[in-house]
N, C-alpha and C positions, 0 to 999 in steps of 0.2 A: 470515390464514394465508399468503397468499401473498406477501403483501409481508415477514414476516421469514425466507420460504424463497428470496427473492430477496436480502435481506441477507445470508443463511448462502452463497451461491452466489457472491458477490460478493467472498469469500474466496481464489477460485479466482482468479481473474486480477488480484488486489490481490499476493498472494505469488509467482505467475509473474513480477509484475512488477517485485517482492524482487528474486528470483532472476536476473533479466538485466542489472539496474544494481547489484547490489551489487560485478562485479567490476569496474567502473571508477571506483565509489567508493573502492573496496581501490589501486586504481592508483594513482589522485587523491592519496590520503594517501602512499603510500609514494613519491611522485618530491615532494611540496608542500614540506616540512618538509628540513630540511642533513640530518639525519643516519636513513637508513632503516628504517622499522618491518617489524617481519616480524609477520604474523598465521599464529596458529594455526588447525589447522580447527575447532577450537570456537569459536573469535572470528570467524571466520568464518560460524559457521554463527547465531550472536547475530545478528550483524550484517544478515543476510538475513530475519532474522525482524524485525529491529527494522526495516530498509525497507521489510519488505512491509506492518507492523501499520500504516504512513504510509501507503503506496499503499491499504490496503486502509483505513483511517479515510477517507482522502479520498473516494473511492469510493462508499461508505455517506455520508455526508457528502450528495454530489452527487446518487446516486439520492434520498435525503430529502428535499433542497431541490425536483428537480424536480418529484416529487409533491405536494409541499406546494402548491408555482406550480399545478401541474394542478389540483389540488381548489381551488381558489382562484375558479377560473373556470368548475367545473362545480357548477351548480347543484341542492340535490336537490329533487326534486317536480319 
């Protein structure tokens, strides 16, 4: 119970963290490339969800592995 109310939470600062690198990946593209992309706010607002679904898969990701390591070495009985 607790461990997928920690996945659900894990939501939270996976998408915050969307939101403060998406606009210098917006930057990144538009100076990389000869001739400048302009994004819309819906392409924009894709794009924040699509770094935060990374940020936050890695996250869930990391919290899994570390528990898996913890029960690894706790014994029951």
């Amino acid at each position: 119970m607790i461990n997928q109310l920690i996945t659900v939470l894990l939501l939270i600062p996976g998408f915050w963290l969307g939101y403060k690198f998406s606009p210098y990946f917006v930057d990144w593209v538009q100076i990389n490339p000869k001739r400048p992309l302009r994004f819309s706010p819906g392409q924009r607002t894709l794009l924040w969800l699509t770094i935060g679904s990374l940020f936050t898969n890695t996250l869930v990701f990391l919290y899994g592995l570390n528990q898996s390591i913890i029960t690894m070495f706790i014994f029951p009985g």
